[in-house]
Every structure is written in C-alpha cells, then in structure tokens.
N, C-alpha and C positions, 0 to 999 in steps of 0.2 A: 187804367186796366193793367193788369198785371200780364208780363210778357217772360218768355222763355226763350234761350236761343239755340237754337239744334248745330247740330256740327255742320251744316249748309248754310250755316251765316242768317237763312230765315228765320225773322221774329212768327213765334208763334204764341196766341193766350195760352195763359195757365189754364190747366185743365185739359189739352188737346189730347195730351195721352189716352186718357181714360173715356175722354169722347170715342176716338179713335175706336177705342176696344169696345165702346157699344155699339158701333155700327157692324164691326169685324162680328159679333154675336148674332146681330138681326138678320145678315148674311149667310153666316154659317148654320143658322137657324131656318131660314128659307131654304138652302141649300135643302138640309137633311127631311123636311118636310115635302120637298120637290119629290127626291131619294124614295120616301114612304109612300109617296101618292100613289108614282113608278109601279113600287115592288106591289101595292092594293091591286091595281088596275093590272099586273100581270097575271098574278095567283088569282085573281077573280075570272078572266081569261078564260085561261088554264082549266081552272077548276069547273066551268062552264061545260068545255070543250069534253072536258073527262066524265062528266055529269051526264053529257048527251050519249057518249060513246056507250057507257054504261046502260044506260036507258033501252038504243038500240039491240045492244047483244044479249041481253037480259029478259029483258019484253016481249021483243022482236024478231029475236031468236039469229039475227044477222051474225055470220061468223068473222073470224077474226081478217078476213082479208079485207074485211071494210078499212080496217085501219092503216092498211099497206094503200089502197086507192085514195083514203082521205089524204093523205100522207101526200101523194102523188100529185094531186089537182091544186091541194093548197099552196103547195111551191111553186105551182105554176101559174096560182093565179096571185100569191104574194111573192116573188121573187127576191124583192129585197128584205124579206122580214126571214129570220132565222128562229127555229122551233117548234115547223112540223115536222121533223124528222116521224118515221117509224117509233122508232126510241125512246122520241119526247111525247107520242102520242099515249104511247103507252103510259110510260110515267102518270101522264092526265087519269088516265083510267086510275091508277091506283092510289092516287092522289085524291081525287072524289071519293073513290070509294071508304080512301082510312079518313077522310074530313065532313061526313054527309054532314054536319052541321057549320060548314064553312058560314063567318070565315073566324069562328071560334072553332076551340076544341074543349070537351067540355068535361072533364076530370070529377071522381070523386076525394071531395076535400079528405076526408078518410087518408085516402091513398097518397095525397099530395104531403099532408100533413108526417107520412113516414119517411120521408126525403128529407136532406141537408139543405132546406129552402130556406132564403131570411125569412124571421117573421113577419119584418115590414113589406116584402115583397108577396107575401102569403097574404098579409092584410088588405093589400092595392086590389089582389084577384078572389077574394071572398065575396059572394053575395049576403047581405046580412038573414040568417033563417034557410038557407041554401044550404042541400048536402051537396050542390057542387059549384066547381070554381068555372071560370068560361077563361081559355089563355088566348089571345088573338096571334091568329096563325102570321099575320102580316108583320111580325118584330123579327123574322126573319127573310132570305131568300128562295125564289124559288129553286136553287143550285141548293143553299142547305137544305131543303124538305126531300128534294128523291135523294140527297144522300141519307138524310137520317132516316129514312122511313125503311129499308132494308138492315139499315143497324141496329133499331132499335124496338123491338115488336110492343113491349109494355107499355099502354096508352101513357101512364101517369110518368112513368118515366122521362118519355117523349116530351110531356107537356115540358118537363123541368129541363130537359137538354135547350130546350126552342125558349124559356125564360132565361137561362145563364146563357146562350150565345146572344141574345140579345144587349145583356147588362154586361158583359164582356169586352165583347165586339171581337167576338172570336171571325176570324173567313174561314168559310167550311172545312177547309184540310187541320186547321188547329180544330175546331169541331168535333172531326174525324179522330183526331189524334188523344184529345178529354177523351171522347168516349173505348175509344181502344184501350187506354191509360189507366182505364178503370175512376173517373175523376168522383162517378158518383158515389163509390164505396168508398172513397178514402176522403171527401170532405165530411168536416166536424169529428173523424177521430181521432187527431191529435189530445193526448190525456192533458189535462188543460186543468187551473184551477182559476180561471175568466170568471166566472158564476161568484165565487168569493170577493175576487179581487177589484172587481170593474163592474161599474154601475149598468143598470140590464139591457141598453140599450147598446152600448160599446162593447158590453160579454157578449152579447149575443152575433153581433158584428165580426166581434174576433174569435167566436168559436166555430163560427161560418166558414172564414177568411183561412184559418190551417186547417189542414190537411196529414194523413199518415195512412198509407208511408209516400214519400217523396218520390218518383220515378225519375235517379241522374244518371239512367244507360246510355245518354249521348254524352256523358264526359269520356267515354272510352277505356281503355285499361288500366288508364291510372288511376283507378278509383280500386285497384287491388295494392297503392300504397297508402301512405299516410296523410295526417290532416290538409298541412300544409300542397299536398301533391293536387290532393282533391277541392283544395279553396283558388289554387291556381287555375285547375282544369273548368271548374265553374265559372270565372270570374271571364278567361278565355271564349268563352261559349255562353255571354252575358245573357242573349235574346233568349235562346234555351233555356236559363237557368230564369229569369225572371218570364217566359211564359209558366213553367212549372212550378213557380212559386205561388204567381194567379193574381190578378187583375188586380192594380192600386200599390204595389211595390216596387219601389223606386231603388235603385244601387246607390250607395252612399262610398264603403272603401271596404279593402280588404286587409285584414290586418291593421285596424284602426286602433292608431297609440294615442292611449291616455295615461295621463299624469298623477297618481293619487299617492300623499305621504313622499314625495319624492322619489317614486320607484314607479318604471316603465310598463306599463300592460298594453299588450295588443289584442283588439277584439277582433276575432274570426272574420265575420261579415258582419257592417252595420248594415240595415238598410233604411227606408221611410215607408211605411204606407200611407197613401193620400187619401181612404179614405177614412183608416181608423186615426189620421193625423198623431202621429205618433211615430219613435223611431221603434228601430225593430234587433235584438241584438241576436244574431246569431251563432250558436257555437256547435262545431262541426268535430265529431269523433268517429275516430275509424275502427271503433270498437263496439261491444256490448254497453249499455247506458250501465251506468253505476252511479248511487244516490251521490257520492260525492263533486259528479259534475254539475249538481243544482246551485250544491254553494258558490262556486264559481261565477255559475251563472246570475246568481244571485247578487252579487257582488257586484259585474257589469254592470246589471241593471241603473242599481243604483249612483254607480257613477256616470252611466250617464246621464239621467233623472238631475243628476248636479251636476255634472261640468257641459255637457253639449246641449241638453234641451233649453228650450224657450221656455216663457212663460204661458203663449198660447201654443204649446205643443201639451198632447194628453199623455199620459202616465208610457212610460216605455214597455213595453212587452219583449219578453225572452222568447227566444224559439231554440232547445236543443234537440238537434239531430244525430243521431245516431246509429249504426250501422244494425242494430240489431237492439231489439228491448222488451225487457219484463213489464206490463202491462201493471199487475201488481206492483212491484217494487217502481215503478214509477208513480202510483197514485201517493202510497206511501211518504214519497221523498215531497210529495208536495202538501203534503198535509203543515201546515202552520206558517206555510210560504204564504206572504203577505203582499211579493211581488209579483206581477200577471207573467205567466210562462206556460210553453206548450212544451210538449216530447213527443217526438215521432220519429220514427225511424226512415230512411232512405236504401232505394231497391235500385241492387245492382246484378239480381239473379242470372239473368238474362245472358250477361254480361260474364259470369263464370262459367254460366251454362256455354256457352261458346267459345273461354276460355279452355274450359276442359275437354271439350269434343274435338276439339286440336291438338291434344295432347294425347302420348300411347297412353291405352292402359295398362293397368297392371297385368290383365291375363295376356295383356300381347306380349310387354317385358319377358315375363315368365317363360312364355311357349318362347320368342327368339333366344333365348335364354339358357330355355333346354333344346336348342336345335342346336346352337354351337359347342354346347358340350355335345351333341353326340357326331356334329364334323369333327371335334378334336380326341374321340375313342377311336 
C-alpha cells in the first residue's frame, strides 16, 4: 500500500486527502440541508400564523388589537422562543397575504423572461406548456422576505431578487444594498460583443455576470483623480470592490506586469472568475470611453490568453470601465473584435453630488463679492 507522510511524522494511504475532502462535503452538505429544513419549517410557521390572523380580521371582522393580545399570551406561554413580537406578528400578516400560494410564488414566465435572469436558471424554474414559473420562497430567510417585501412591490421582480440572493448568498443587508444599487437595471448592459465571441452557453453566462454602470461611491473622493488613484482606492476596499463586481470574481493583482517583445506592461486589475473559469482583464479610465482604449485592451487580452492562462482555463474576457460612455460609439469599436470584451461605465455621481454641496457657490461668490465692495465704498 502506498503511503504518505504528513508533517506530523504520521504515515497516512495515498488518497487520504481527497477522502478527507468527501467526507468535509457530506458534512457540509448535511449542514446546509439541516440550514433549509430550519428556514422551511419557520416560514411554514409563520406563514400559518399570518394565514390565520388574516382569516380572523378579514372574516371575522376581529380588529387589530387581537394581534397586540396574541403577541401577549404567546410570550408568555413561549418564553424562550423569540418572534411573537407585535412587529413580527404583523410581518406574518403580510407575509401570507403577498404569498397565498405558499410555499411557492408563482410569476408569469412573460414577465420573468424581461429580467437579466440566466437562462439555465429560467430553465430549472419553467413548467413545460406553463405561462407560469412557481420560485420557492424557502431559498431564502425569513429576515430576507419582510425586508424585501416593503422594497420591492413588483411580484416578478421580487421572484428574481429571492433567485439571485439565493445563487449569491447575499445576507439580507447586501440584499438591501443590490436592490438600493439599482442591481436589476444594470445586469446584462454592459455593451458586450459575448454573443460573437463565446460559444452560447459561456455568452450567455458572461453577458449575465457584467453589469453597467458599476456603483464605486465607497472608494470616496479619490475617485475625482486618476487611474492609478482610483485602482489603489479599489483594491484598499477589496470586499467592496468585489461584492460590486458580483458573485464568482476572485482578485488576482493590480498593476499586473507582463512581458511581451521585451517591453514592460502593466495590466490595471487582473481578476478570475470561478464560474465563467476564465481570467478577467480589467482596464480602468478616468475619462469618457474612446474607441482607442479597445485596442489596448485588445492587446491584454491576448497576452494573457499566451503567457498566463492555462490550458484548462477558457478564453480571457476584457472588461473596460469607464468614467462616462457613448453607447453607440462603443458598439461601434467592437464591431470586428474577435476577442470577448465588455464597456460599462462606473457611478460616482453621488459622490460629486456631495462634493459640490460643500462647496460655495457661485451666486454665493458673487453676493460676498459684491458686499465687500460696497464695505470698501
């Protein structure tokens, strides 16, 4: 039998490793299935509790101080269980009410179909001959559902917040923060030419996966200098910068030098994403997009495609960012690009916007202006 020997002097068979890692699977498998039973058996609860309350005030015509007494009796007849509050009782109420068909929610595909949803993800929730989709409400918490359900009034929208926090694994304040961020307007418009370049399974993955415009208002004011300012203030504020980049993107370096013809380049930001397995080259401008930053990036691309990738790594994708951009004149620049690249711009309005509101303005200038000229007549 073949044997290994670990830095504790213990002989161990070949193969323990990877044993090792099946069991760590079966585990953490159990675990997360324990996790989902949990979060069924709450929101089934819940939605019970809310279903009835509903029933009585509805029916029965009982008003609303039944919920202030239910509230009352239930914490004293469960004491150690937390979530009859008044608050949460509520919550139940309108928790039944926006899910009567608990413990799906049941969207028209129509509707779903107008959202930046994967396909493959669209295909898992299709019934075949169905105009509608059924999402189960249990891929989430019950902490995420009352927060989304006052954020978000749109059924079909809802259904897609409640499928990307799930495939995420966002915890509901990132949640809160997609949906503040505007996450659903801005997946799939990065101007993209994936559909040409990448075979439909990976286009369609990577035309999902960016995003435009980019929201980096937590890099702070340095993002009113230059490239360089703005690749430091990101890289500083890593977890920021890669939740906003979005789920599967790994940091690789900044200012990554490569070698080509004997002459030094440094790329902006490399990155990886895991699940489009591929590197990602990013280039960062603190200006309006102009066709000529393609070829550049063009260039990257390709070197890295030859000097860093693997041979089981997929075709590298460009992502240029840019501070502002023609829509047209970026489709334009990609027309007979042969290598996968996206253009989106990145928002830092917010950010000047508060900039400037701290600064005089001019009609204030002006009036102190013309006050000290007339103390000095």
């Amino acid at each position: 039998m073949n044997e290994i020997i670990r830095g504790s002097n213990t002989l161990l068979p070949n193969g323990y490793a990877q044993w090792r890692k099946d069991i760590e699977h079966l585990i953490d498998t159990a675990k997360l299935h324990t996790a989902l039973n949990v979060n069924v058996g709450t929101l089934t609860l819940y939605w019970n509790i809310g279903k009835s309350i509903l029933q009585k005030q509805e029916q029965d015509g009982w008003g609303k101080q039944v919920i202030e007494q239910l509230s009352k009796d239930l914490i004293s007849r469960y004491p150690d269980d937390r979530g009859y509050s008044v608050r949460n009782l509520r919550y139940m109420k309108r928790f039944a009410a926006a899910y009567p068909d608990f413990p799906i929610l049941q969207v028209p595909l129509a509707e779903l179909r107008k959202l930046p949803i994967l396909q493959a993800t669209l295909a898992e929730l299709e019934n075949e001959g169905r105009e509608f989709v059924q999402v189960p409400l249990a891929q989430i918490s019950w902490y995420h559902h009352i927060s989304l359900l006052p954020k978000v009034k749109d059924e079909a929208q809802r259904a897609y917040y409640i499928t990307e926090t799930a495939q995420n694994g966002w915890s509901r304040d990132v949640m809160l923060l997609q949906i503040d961020n505007g996450y659903i307007h801005a997946k799939r418009h990065a101007i993209n030419n994936f559909e040409q370049t990448l075979p439909p399974l990976q286009s369609d993955l990577a035309r999902y996966i960016f995003k435009d415009p980019y929201n980096f208002s937590f890099i702070g004011t340095v993002a009113l200098q230059n490239e360089l300012d703005i690749e430091k203030s990101l890289t500083s504020k890593i977890t920021d910068f890669l939740l906003e980049m979005g789920h599967g993107f790994a940091y690789i370096g900044r200012q990554y030098h490569i070698s080509v013809g004997g002459d030094d380049y440094y790329i902006d930001l490399l990155m990886y994403h895991l699940k489009l397995h591929c590197y990602v080259v990013v280039e960062l401008k603190a200006v309006e997009f102009k066709p000529e930053f393609v070829s550049k990036l063009n260039f990257y691309i390709s070197a890295v495609d030859d000097l860093v990738k693997s041979p089981e790594d997929k075709p590298t994708i460009g992502l240029l960012l840019c501070r502002t951009k023609s829509n047209k004149k970026a489709e334009f620049s990609l027309r007979g690009i042969t290598q996968p690249m996206g253009i989106a711009q990145y928002e830092t309005e917010k950010l000047f916007a508060d900039v400037a509101s701290a600064l005089p303005q001019i009609e204030e200038i002006e009036n102190k202006l013309d006050d000290l000229d007339l103390d000095n007549e």
